[in-house]
C-alpha positions as CSV (number, residue, x, y, z in Angstrom):
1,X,0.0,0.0,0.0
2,X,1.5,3.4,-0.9
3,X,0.4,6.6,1.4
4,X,-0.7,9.2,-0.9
5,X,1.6,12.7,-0.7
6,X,-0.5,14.7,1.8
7,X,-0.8,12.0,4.5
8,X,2.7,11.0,4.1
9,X,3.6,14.6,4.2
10,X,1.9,14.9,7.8
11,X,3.4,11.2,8.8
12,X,6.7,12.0,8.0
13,X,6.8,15.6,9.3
14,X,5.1,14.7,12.6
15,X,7.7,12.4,12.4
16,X,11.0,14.2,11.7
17,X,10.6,15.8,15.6
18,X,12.5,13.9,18.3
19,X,9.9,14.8,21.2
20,X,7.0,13.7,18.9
21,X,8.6,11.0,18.4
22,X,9.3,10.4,22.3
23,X,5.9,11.1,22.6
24,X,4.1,8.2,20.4
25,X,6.5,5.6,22.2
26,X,5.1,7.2,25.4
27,X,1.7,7.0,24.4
28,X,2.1,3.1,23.0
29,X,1.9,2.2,27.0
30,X,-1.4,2.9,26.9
31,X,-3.5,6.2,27.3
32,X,-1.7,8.8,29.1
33,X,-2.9,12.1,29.7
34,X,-1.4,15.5,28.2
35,X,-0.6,16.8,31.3
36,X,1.2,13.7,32.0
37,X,3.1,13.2,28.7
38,X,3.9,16.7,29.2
39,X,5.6,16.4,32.3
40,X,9.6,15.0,31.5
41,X,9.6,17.9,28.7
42,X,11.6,21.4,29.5
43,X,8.6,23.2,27.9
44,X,5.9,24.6,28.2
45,X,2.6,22.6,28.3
46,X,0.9,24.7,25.7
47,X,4.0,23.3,23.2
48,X,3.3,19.6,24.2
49,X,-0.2,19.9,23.2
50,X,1.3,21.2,19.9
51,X,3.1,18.4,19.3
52,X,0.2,16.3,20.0
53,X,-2.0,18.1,18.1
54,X,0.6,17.1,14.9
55,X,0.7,13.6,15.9
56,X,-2.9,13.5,15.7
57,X,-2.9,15.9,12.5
58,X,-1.2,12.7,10.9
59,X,-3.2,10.2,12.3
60,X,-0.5,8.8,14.5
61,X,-2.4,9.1,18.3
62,X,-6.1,9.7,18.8
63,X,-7.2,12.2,21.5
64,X,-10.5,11.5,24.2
65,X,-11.7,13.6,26.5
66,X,-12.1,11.4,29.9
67,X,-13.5,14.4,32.4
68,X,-11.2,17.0,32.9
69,X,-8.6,15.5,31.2
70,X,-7.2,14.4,27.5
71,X,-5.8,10.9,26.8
72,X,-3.8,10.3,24.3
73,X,-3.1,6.9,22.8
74,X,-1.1,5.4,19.7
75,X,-3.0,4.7,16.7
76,X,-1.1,1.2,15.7
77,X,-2.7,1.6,12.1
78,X,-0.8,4.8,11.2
79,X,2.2,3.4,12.6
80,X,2.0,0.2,10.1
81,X,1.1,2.9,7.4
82,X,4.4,4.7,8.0
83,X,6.2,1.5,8.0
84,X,4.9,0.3,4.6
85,X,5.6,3.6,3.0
86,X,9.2,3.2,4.1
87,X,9.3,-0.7,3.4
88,X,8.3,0.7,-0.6
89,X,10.6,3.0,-0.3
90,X,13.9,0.8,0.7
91,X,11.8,-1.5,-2.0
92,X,12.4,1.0,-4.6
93,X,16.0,2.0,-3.5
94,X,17.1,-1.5,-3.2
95,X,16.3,-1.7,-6.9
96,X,17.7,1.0,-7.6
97,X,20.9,0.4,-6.5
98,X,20.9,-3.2,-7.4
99,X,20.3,-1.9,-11.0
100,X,23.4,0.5,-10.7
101,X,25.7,-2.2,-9.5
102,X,24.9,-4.1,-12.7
103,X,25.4,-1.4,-15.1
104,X,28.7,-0.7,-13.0
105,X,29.4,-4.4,-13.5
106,X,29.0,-4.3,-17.0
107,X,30.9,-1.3,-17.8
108,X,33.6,-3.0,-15.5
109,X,33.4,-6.0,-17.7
110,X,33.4,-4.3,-20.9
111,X,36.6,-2.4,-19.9
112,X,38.0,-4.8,-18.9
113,X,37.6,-7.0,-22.1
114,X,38.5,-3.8,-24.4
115,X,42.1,-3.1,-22.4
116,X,43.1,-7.1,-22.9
117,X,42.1,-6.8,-26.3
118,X,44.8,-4.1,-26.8
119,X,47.1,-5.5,-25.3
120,X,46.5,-8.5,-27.5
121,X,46.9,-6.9,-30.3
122,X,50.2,-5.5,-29.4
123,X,52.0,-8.7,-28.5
124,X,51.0,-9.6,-31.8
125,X,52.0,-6.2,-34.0
């Protein structure tokens, strides 16, 4: 399955943050609340909620209010999205570069077979 460009966008970009991504294996425990989640961070707990709020912009955790409070929790699907797109993608590179080693391999070969058949030729001038 291939992610389309927006939602792999989001993925990837709520991705590319260290405490976002601190924050999903956090939140794989089970549901935790904001104000809990926010607590180990040196910031403010407006800028956690931020970083939730792009996790959750990419699908990655789900929010519920329980009460007073919000609980946050992994969404495993998203995560097995963002997996597949990067399996398709080392698919696609591996290719790639499998491809270029045989054209290197080749042009190796052919080298090679066009400076012994000079030097054949000159034992025999």
């Amino acid at each position: 399955m291939v992610v389309g460009d927006e939602a792999a966008d989001r993925l990837f970009h709520a991705l590319a943050d260290a405490t976002r991504r601190d924050i999903l294996w956090r939140s794989v425990e089970g549901e935790l609340s904001v104000s809990r989640l926010a607590e180990p961070y040196p910031m403010s707990f407006a800028a956690v909620q931020k970083h939730v709020a792009v996790l959750e912009r990419a699908g990655l955790v789900t929010k519920a209010r329980r009460g007073r409070e919000q609980r946050v929790r992994t969404e495993p699907d998203a995560v097995a999205r963002a997996r597949q797109a990067l399996d398709h993608l080392g698919s696609l590179w591996r290719g790639r570069v499998d491809r270029m080693a045989g054209l290197l391999a080749g042009a190796a070969e052919s080298a090679s077979e066009s400076t012994h058949g000079e030097e054949g030729t000159e034992r025999w001038a």
